[in-house]
C-alpha positions in Angstrom: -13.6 -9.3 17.6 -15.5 -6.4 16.2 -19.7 -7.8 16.4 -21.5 -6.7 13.1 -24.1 -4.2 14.4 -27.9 -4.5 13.9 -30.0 -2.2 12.4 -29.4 0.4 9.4 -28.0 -2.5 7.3 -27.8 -1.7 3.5 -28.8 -4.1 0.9 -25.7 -6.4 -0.1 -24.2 -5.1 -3.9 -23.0 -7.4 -6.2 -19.5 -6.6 -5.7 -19.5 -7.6 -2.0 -21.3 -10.3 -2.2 -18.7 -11.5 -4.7 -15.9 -10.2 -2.2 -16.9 -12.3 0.2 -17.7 -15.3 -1.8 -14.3 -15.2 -3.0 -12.5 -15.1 0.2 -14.6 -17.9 1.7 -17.5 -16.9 4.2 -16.9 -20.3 6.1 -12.8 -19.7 6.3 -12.7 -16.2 6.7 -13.2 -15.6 10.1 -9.5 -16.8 10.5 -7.7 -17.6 13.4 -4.8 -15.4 12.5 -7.0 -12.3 13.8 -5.9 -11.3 17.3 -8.1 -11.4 19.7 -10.5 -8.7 20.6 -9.7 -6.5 23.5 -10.5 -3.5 25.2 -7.0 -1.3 24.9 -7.4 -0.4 29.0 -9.8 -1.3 31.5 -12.1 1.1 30.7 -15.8 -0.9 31.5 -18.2 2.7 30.3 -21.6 1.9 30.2 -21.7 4.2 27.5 -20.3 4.5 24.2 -18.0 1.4 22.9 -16.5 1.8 19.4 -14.9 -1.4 17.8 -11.7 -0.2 15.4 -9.2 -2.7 13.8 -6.5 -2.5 11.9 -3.4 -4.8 9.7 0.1 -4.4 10.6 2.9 -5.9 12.4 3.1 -6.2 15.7 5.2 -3.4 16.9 2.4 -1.6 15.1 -0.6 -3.2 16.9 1.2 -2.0 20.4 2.0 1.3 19.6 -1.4 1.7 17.9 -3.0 0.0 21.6 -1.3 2.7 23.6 -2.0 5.3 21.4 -5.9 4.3 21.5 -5.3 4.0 25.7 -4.5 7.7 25.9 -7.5 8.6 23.4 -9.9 6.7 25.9 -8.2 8.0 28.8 -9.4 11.4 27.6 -12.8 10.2 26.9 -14.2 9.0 29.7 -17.1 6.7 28.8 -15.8 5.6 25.4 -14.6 2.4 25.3 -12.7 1.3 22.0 -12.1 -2.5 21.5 -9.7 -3.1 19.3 -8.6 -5.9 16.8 -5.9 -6.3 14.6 -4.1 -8.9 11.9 -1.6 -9.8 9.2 -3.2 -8.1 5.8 -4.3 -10.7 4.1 -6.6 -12.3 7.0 -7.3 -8.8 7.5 -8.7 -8.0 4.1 -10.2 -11.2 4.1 -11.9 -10.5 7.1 -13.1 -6.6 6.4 -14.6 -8.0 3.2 -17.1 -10.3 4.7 -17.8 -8.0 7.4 -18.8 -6.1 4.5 -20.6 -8.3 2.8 -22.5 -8.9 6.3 -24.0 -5.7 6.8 -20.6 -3.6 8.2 -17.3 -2.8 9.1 -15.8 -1.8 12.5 -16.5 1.7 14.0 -13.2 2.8 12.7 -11.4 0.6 10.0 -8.1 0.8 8.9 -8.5 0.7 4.7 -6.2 0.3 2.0 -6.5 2.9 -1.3 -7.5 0.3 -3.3 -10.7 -0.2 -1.2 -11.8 3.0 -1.0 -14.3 3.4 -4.2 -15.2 0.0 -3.6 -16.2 0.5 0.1 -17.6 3.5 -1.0 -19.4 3.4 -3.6 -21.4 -0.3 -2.4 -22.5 1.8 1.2 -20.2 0.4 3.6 -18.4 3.7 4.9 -19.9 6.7 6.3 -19.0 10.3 4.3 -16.8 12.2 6.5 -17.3 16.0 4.7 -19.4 17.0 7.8 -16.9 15.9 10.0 -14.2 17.6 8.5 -15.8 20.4 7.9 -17.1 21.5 11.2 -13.6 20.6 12.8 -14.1 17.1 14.5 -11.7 15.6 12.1 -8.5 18.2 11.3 -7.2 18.5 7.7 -4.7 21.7 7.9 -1.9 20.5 8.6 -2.4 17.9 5.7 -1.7 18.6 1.9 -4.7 19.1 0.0 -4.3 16.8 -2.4 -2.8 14.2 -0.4 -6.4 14.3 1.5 -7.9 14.0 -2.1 -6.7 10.2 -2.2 -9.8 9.8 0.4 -12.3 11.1 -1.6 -15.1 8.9 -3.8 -17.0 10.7 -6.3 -16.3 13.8 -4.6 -16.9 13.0 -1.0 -14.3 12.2 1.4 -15.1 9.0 3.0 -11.7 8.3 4.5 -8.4 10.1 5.2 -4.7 9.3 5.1 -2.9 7.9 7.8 0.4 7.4 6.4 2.1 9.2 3.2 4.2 6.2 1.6 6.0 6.1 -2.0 8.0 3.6 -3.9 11.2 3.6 -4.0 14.4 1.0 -4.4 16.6 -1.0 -2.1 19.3 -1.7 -3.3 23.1 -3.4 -2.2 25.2 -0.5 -2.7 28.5 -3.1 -1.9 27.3 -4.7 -4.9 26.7 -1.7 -6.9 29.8 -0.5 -5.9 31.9 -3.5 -7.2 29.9 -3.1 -10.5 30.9 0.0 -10.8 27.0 1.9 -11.2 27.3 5.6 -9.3 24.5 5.9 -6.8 21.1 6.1 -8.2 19.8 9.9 -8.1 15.8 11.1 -8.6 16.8 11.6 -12.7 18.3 8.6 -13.6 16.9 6.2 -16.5 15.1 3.1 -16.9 17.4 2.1 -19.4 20.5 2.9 -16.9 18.3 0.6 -14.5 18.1 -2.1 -17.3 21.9 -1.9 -17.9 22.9 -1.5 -14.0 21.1 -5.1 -13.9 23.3 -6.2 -16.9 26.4 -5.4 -15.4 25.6 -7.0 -11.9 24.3 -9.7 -13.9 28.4 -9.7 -15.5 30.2 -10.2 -11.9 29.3 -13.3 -11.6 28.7 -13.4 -8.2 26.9 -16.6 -6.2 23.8 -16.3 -4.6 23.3 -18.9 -1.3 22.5 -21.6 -3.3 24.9 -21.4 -5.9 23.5 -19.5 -8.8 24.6 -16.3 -10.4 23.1 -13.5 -8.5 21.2 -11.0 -11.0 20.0 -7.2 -10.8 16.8 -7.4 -9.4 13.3 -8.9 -9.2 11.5 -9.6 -12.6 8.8 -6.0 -12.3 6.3 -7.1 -14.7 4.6 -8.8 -12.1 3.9 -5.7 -10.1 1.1 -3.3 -11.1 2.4 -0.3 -8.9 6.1 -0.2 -10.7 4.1 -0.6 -14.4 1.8 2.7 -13.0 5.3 4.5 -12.4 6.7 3.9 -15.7 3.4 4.9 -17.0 3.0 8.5 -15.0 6.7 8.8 -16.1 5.5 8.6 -20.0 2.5 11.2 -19.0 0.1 8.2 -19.0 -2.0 6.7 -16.2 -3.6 3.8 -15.1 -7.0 4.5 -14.7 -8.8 7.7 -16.8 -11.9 7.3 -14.7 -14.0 5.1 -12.8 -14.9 3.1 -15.7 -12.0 3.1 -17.8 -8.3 2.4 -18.5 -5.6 5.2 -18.8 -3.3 2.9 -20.7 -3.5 0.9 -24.2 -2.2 -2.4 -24.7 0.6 -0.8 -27.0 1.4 0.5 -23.3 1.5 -2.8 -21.3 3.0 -4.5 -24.1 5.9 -2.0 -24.4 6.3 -2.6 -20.4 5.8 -6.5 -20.4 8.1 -6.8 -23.3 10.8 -4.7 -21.8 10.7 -7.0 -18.4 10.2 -10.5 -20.4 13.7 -9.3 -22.5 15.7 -8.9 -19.3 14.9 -12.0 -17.5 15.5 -13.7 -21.1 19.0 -12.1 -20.8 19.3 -13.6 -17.1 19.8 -10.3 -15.7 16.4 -10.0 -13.5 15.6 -12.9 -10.9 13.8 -16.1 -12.9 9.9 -16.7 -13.3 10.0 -19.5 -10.5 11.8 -17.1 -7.8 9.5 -13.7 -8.5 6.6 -16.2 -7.7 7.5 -17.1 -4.5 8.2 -12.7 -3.8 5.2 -12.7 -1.0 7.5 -11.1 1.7 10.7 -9.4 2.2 12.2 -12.7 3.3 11.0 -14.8 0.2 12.0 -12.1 -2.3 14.9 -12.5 -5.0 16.8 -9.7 -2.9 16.1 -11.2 0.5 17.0 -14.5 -0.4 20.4 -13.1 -1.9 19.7 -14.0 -5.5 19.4 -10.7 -6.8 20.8 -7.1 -5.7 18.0 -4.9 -5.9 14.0 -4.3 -5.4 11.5 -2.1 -6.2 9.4 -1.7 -3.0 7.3 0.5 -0.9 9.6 3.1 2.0 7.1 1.3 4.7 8.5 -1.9 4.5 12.2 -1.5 3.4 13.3 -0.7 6.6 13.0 -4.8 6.2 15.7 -5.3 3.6 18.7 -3.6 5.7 17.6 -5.6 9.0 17.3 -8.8 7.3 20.7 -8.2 5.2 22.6 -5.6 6.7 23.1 -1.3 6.5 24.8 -2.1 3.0 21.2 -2.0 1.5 20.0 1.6 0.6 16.6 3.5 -0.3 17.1 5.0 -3.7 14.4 7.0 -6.5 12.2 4.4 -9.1 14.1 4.8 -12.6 12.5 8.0 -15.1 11.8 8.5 -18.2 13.9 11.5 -19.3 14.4 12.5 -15.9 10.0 12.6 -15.5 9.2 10.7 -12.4 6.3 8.3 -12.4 6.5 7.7 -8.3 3.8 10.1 -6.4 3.3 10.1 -2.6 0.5 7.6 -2.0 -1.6 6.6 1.7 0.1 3.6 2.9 -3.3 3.2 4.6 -6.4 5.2 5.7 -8.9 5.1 8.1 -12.4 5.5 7.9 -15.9 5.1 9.5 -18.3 2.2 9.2 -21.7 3.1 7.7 -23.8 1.1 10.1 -21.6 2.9 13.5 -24.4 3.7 16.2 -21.5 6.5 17.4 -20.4 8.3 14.0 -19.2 11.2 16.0 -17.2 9.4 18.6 -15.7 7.5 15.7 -14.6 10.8 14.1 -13.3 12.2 17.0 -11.1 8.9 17.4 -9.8 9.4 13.6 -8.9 13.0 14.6 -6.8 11.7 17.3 -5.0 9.3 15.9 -4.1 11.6 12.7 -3.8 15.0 14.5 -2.8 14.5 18.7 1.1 15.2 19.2 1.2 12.4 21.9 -0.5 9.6 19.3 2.2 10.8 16.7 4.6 10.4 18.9 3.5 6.8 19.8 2.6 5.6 16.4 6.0 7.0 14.8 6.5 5.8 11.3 4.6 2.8 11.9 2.3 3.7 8.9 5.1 5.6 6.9 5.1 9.0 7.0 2.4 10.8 9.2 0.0 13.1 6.5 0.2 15.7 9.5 3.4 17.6 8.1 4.2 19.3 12.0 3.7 15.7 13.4 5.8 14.1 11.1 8.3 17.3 11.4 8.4 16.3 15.4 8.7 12.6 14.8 11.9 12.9 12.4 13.8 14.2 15.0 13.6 11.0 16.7 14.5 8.7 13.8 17.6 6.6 13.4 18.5 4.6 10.4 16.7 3.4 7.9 13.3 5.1 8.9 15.2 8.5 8.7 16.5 7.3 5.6 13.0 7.0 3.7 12.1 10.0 5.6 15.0 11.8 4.0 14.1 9.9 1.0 10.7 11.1 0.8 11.8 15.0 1.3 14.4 14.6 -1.7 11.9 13.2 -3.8 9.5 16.1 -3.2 12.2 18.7 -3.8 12.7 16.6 -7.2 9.5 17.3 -8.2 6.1 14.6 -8.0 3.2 15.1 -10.1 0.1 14.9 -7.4 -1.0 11.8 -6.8 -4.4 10.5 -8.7 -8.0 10.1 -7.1 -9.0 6.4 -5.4 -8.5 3.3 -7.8 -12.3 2.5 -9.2 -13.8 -0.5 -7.5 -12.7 -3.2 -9.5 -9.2 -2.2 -9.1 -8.7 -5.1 -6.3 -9.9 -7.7 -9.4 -7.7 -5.9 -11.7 -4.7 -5.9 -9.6 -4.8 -9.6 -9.2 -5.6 -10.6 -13.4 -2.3 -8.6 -14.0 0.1 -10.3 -11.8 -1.8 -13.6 -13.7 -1.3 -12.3 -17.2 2.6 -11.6 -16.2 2.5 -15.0 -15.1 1.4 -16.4 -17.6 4.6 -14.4 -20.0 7.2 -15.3 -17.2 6.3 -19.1 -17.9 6.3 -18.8 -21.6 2.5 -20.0 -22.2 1.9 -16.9 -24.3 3.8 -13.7 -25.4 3.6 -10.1 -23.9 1.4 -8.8 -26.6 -1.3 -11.5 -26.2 -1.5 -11.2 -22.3 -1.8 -7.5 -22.8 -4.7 -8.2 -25.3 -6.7 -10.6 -22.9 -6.1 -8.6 -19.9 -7.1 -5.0 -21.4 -10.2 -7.3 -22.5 -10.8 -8.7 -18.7 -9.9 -5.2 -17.1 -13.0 -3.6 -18.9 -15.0 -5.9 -18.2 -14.4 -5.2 -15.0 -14.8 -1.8 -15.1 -18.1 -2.0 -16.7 -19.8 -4.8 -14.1 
């Protein structure tokens, strides 16, 4: 398990102290976390970087081997590595936050960017990229924008995901709805529900299968339907790209459909944790709006029926934009910044880690790795591969900076307020109201 280092710590901000206090100092350190190791035998003497990471566990081994070969060229560097499920992961990254420091090299999620940023905890990586330890070329500009805090890059993308939809096209078929293409309508997605809703078939336990998952519970499809309008979530760092006109339009339009019974009911969209507990995995409802990284999921737990198809328009304007599945970044506090730099550009830019990590993270951001990796894909990882090249000849608009840093805390008071209309205890209009007004706050703390 990665040690917090000594030395060079940086006062604790409010905000961490906070994350930490939220996630439990005396539970975090869960047992879920892997054990540390070394990924070889390597016993230097001389540098050891600590680097950890979330993800399953075909991930953790290709990611072991890949970090085997990067040590194998380094002699003396030793990386010990750690890795868990997300949530113990997150848990844990924020109290070794809050304590002073992250590992070497940390795997990040967008949303923690600013927030890591901005309270001290990652190193700026603009030298590093600009003298050529850490390779950007072969990335899309913008794409390596996503990294960026207040103008400095502090981490890079290691994986180039977007949303998309799985879908049963058996069950389409018998409803008679043509294959979804990048143009087609949220209101053709609202009466596609409708008429699956109409066959009446059974779910496992009896009831009447519907359309799909009740969406007003997740932020990321709400920010798709407002980048297909022209709006946005967030206008800056302090402030909200969207009125509550805006979410109650959205949380209105989702409350009418599972009042029709045409979208999965309030009590199975809040057990949706996993693909298995989902309305779609557990055969209640035909469809789902998810990320291309983890649908691969949906066809192995329900068969090669289930396709990858674009998130609904607005007039044919898609809201979907190629997002990092993850990142990786440097700790603030690393006693061996350049080491951990040169591991970064390894992992992102060596042929032979590409071809060991795969698709593991989505999409590799290094467009001839990820060229070189297609050619080895099969089913439904070519699929969102195939996917994701469609979807850019259709036209994305570029994807917008880092979430600020109370996105994290803003992410979790929507799915609440939805909660709160799936249940009936008060109407979309009034959970817009009361979460615009806890969303600022937010924003200005």
């Amino acid at each position: 398990m990665p040690e917090p280092r000594s030395g060079r710590r940086r006062p604790l901000s409010r905000r961490a102290v906070l994350a930490a206090a939220a996630v439990g100092l005396s539970t975090a350190l869960t047992a879920s976390l892997s054990a540390c190791s070394s990924s070889g035998d390597v016993s230097s003497g001389g540098v050891t970087l600590t680097f950890s990471w979330w993800g399953n566990d075909d991930r953790a081994a290709r990611t072991r081997k890949a970090v085997e070969l990067f040590e194998k060229e380094h002699p003396g560097v030793e990386v010990r590595t750690s890795n868990a499920d997300f949530g113990s992961y997150m848990q844990k990254l924020a109290t070794q936050a809050a304590g002073g420091g992250i590992p070497d090299v940390a795997q990040l999620d967008y949303r923690q960017i600013s927030q890591y940023a901005g309270g001290g905890t990652l190193l700026p990586l603009g030298d590093s990229v600009e003298n050529g330890t850490i390779r950007t070329s072969e990335m899309d500009e913008e794409f390596v924008r996503t990294g960026t805090f207040e103008g400095k890059q502090y981490a890079l993308p290691m994986g180039r995901g977007i949303t998309g939809y799985a879908y049963d096209s058996t069950v389409y078929q018998k409803a008679g709805i043509p294959t979804p293409q990048p143009g087609w309508t949220w209101e053709e997605w609202a009466q596609a529900n409708r008429r699956i809703a109409a066959l009446g078939l059974k779910s496992p336990d009896g009831r009447d299968m519907v359309g799909a998952n009740d969406n007003g519970v997740n932020e990321d499809i709400f920010e798709d339907w407002l980048r297909s309008r022209g709006g946005k979530l967030y206008k800056s760092q302090t402030e909200l790209g969207f009125t509550e006109d805006d979410l109650t339009e959205f949380w209105t339009f989702c409350d009418k459909l599972r009042e029709e019974g045409v979208v999965a009911e309030a009590k199975d969209t809040s057990q949706a944790s996993t693909t298995e507990l989902s309305p779609m995995g557990r055969g209640l409802a035909a469809a789902d709006f998810t990320w291309d990284a983890p649908f691969p999921g949906y066809p192995a737990l329900l068969g090669d029926q289930v396709h990858f198809a674009p998130v609904p328009t607005a007039d044919g304007r898609q809201g979907a934009y190629f997002k990092p599945s993850m990142l990786l970044g440097v700790g603030s506090n690393s006693e061996h910044p350049e080491e951990a730099a040169e591991l970064v550009d390894f992992l992102l830019n060596d042929e032979r880690a590409g071809d060991i990590l795969g698709f593991t993270r989505s999409t590799p951001p290094n467009r001839t790795i990820a060229a070189r990796v297609a050619k080895t894909l099969e089913g439904a990882e070519k699929e969102i591969y195939e996917y994701a090249q469609k979807m850019e000849s259709y036209g994305l608009d570029a994807p917008p900076p880092a979430p600020p840093r109370g996105d994290v805390a803003i992410q979790t008071a929507f799915k609440r307020a939805y909660h709160r209309v799936m249940y009936e205890l008060t109407s979309p209009r009034e959970a817009a109201r009361e979460f615009i007004d806890e969303a600022e706050r937010e924003l200005r703390s």
